[in-house]
N, C-alpha and C positions, 0 to 999 in steps of 0.2 A: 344257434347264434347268440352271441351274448350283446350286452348292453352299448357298447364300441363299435361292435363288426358291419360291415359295408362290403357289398357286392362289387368290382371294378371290372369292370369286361368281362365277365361271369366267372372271375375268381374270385373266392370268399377273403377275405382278410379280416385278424381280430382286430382290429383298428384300421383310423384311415392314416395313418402317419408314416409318412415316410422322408427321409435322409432325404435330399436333392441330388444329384449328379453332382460329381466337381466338389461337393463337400463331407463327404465319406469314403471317398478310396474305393477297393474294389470290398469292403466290408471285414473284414478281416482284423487290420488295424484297430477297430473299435472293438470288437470282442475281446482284448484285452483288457478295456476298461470294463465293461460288462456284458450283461447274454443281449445279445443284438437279436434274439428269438423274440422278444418282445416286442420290434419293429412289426406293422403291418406288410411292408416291405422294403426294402431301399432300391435308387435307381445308381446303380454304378457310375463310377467314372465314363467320361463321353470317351467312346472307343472308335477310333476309323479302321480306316482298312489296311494302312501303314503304321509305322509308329513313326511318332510324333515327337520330338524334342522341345518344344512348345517356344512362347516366343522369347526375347532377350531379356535379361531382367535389369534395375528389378519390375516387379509383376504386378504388384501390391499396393495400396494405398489406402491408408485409411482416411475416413470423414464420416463427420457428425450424422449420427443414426444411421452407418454402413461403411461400406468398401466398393473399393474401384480394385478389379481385377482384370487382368491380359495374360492369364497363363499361356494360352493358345494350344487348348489342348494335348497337353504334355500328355502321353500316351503309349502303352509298347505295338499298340496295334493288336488288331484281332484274334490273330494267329496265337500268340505269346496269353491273351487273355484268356483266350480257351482252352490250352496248352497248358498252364499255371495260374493264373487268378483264380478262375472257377473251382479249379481243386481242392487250393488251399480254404476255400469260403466252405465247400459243401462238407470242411470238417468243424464248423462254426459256426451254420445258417442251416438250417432244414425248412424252410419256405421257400417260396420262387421269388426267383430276386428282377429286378426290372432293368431288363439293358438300356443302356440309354448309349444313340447312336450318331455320330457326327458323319459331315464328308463335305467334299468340295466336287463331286460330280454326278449326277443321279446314280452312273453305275458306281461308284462309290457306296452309295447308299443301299443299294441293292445287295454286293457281291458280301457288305457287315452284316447286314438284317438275315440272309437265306443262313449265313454262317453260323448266326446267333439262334438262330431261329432253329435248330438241329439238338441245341444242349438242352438238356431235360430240366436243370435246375431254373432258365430262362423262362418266364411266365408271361412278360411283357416286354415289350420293343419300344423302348420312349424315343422316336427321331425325332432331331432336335434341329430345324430347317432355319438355323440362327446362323449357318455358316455361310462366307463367302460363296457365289456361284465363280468356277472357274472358268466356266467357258460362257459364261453370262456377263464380262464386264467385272465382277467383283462384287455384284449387288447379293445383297443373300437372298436365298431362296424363299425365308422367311417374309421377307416384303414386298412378294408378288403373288397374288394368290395362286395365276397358273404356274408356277414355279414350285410351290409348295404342293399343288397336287397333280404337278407331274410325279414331284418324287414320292408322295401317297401311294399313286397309282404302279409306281415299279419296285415298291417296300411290298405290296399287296401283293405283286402276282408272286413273287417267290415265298412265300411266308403262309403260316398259318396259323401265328400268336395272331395276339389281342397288338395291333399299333396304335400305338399313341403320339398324336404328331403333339412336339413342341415348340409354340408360338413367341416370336419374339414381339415384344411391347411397343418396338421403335418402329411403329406404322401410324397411318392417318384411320386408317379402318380394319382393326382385328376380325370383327365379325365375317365380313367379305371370305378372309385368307382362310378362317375356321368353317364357315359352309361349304370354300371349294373342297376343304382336308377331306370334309365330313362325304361330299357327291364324291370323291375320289374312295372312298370306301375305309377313312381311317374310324377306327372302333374307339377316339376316342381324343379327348385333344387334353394338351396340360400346358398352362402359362399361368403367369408371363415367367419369360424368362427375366435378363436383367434390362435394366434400363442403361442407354449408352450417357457415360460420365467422366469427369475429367476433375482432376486439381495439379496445380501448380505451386511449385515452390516457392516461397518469397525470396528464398536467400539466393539461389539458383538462377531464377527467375524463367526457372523452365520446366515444362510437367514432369510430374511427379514419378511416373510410369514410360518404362523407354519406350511402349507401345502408344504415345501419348493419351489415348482414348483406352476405355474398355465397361469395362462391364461395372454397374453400380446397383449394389445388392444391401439388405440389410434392413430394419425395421421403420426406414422413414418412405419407401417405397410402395408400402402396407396399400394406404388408400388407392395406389392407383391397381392394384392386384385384385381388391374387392371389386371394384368397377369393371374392371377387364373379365374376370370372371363373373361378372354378374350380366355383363354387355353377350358373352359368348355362350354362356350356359342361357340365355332368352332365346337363343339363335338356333343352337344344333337338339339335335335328339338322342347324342350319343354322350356319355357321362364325361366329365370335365376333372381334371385336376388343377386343383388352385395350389399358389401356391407365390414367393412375392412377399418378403417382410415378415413371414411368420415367426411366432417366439414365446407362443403362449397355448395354453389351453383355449382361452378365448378365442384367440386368433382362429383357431382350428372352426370352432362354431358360427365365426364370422364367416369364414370361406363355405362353409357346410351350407351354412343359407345362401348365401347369393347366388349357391347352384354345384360347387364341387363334391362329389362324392369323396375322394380323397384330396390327403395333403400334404405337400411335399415344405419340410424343411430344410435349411438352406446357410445362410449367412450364420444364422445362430449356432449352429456345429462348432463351427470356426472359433467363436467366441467361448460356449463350455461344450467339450466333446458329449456332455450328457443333457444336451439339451432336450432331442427326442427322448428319452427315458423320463424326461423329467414332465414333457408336455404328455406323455400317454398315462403317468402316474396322476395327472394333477386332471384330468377330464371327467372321471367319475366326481369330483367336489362339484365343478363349473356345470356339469349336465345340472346336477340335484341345485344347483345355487337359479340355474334359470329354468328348471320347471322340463327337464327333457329328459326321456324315459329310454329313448334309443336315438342313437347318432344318425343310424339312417331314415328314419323319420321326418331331419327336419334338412336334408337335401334338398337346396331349393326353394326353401320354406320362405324368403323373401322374392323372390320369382315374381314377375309382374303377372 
């Protein structure tokens, strides 16, 4: 193990850095700019169990220190991704790559994960319980805890990767939703996702995004990702990914201590596709610069 590498669900990886969902494609795309071998891992595109045409646009909005996003899951669906994404990646990626998985109904979430859960290049199941419940009202599953580990509980029984539930931000109590994850048998929890955001046009005088609301990502969001992850890694017994604002070497060590083993980058792709390359390049300066000799050492190291 070198000076980088971090155990995540009892896979080794030489770093904890990893691409976000939503902002690296199915991985591919970026191997044209450089060897994405260097990645700890990346978590794919959010994949359902149909494909998805995502929602009306436009999608996108920018603001000061991030972005407001409502793609809505633009997607070919499962089928199509195991069929062709995966193939074309496993001739660009020789690591296991991290599914990350959407849905609007538990068996939704079941019939992606058993699916996913069969390809050999797949290492990890990121579900991401930030979606609409459809037979729930519309609430996501993400903001009730027994709702998040019902769907735990039915990713587990067909599966036998490492799951990792994904926690949305927009609750009054993360820890509650991340213990139930954890008693439901997830191996392992990653937030926050994004924070729910809005801007409006002056000239218009109407929001900015036809989805009026959406997703609010990007480096001013930072502080509330340290806390969350610091709140939910005090809580559970199973390793955390952080992850929320990142865009730096630092950033990486600041989530390390509050308690993530890994890191998912995010927004910053968006902005220079070699943002990752550039944060796993620039960690061996920032370890030597504050006195830390391996990354997984200091997992946690501010921990109460």
């Amino acid at each position: 193990m070198g000076r980088l590498s971090v155990n995540l669900c009892g896979i080794e990886m030489d770093n904890p850095v990893i691409p976000a969902s939503g902002t690296f494609g199915y991985g591919y795309e970026f191997a044209e700019i450089y060897d994405i071998n260097v990645l700890g891992t990346f978590s794919f595109k959010g994949t359902t169990k149909d494909a998805r045409f995502g929602n009306p646009t436009p999608r996108i909005a920018e603001c000061t220190a991030g972005m407001i996003n409502a793609v809505g899951l633009q997607n070919p669906g499962v089928e199509k991704v195991i069929n062709e994404e995966l193939p074309k990646l496993s001739k660009c990626f020789n690591k296991k790559v991290m599914a990350n998985v959407s849905g609007f109904a538990v068996d939704d979430y079941a019939y992606t994960c058993e699916k996913l859960d069969k390809e050999e290049q797949v290492g990890w199941l990121e579900v991401n319980v930030s979606c609409p419940n459809v037979h729930g009202g519309g609430m996501s599953f993400g903001t009730d805890p027994k709702a998040a580990a019902e769907v735990t509980a039915a990713v587990k029984a067909v599966t036998k990767k490492p799951v990792i539930i994904k926690l949305s931000p927009n609750v009054t109590d993360i820890v509650a939703i991340a213990k139930e994850c954890e008693a439901a048998g997830a191996d392992g929890i990653s937030l926050i996702n994004t924070l729910l955001g809005m801007r409006i046009d002056l000239k218009t005088k109407k929001p900015v995004i036809a989805n009026k609301m959406g997703g609010f990502s990007g480096s001013a969001i930072f502080p509330v990702a340290v806390r969350m992850v610091y709140q939910v890694a005090n809580a559970v017994n199973i390793p955390v990914v952080g992850m929320g604002g990142v865009s730096s070497a630092e950033d990486v060590i600041e989530l390390m201590l509050a308690g993530a083993t890994a890191v998912e980058v995010g927004a910053a792709n968006l902005i220079d596709p070699c943002a990752c390359l550039n944060i796993i390049n620039d960690l061996p300066k920032a370890m030597d610069k504050y006195g830390i000799d391996n990354l997984s050492d200091i997992i946690g190291g501010a921990k109460a």
